[in-house]
C-alpha positions in Angstrom: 40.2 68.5 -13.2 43.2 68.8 -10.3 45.7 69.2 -12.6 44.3 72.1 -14.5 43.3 73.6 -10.7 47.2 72.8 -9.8 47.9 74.7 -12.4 46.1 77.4 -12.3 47.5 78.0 -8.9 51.3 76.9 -9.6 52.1 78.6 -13.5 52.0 82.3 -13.9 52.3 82.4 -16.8 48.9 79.7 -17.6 47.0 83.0 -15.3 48.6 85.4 -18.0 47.4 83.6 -21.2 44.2 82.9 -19.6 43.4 86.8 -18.4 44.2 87.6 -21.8 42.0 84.8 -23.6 39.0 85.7 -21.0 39.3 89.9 -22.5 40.7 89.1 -26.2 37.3 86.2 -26.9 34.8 89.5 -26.0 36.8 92.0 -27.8 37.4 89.8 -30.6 33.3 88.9 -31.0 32.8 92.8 -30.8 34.7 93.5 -33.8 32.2 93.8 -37.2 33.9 91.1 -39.1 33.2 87.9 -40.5 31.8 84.6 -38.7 35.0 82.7 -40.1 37.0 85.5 -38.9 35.5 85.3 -35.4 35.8 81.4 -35.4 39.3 82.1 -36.2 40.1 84.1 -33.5 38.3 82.5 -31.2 40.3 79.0 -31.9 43.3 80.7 -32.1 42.7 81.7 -28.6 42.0 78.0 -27.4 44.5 76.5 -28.9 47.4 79.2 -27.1 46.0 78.1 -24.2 45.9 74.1 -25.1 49.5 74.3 -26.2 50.6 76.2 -22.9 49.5 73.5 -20.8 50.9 70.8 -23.3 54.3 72.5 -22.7 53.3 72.9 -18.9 53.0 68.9 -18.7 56.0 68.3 -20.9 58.0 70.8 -18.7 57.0 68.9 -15.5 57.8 65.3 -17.3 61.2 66.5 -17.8 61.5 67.9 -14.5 60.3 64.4 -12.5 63.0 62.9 -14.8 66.3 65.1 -14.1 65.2 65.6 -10.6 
């Protein structure tokens, strides 16, 4: 739970994707589509935000290392 508090104070660009997951999830269960195309969106949204702090922790691995 301190690492993703760490990051949402230290990364940016984490605060960006996560602003714009917190307005896209609402706006995308407005839309009159599908369940499965809600679920879709939905996950797609989650899984921007899991691969952004997998390339967060893999940026800061690398950075221990070289530094």
């Amino acid at each position: 739970m301190q690492a993703i508090r760490n990051t949402l104070y230290d990364k940016i660009d984490f605060r960006i994707e996560l602003v714009v997951g917190v307005i896209s999830i609402p706006a995308a269960l407005l839309l009159t589509v599908s369940l499965i195309v809600h679920i879709l969106l939905v996950v797609s949204v989650i899984f921007v935000l899991i691969s952004e702090l997998l390339k967060i922790s893999i940026e800061s691995s690398v950075n221990r290392i070289y530094t």
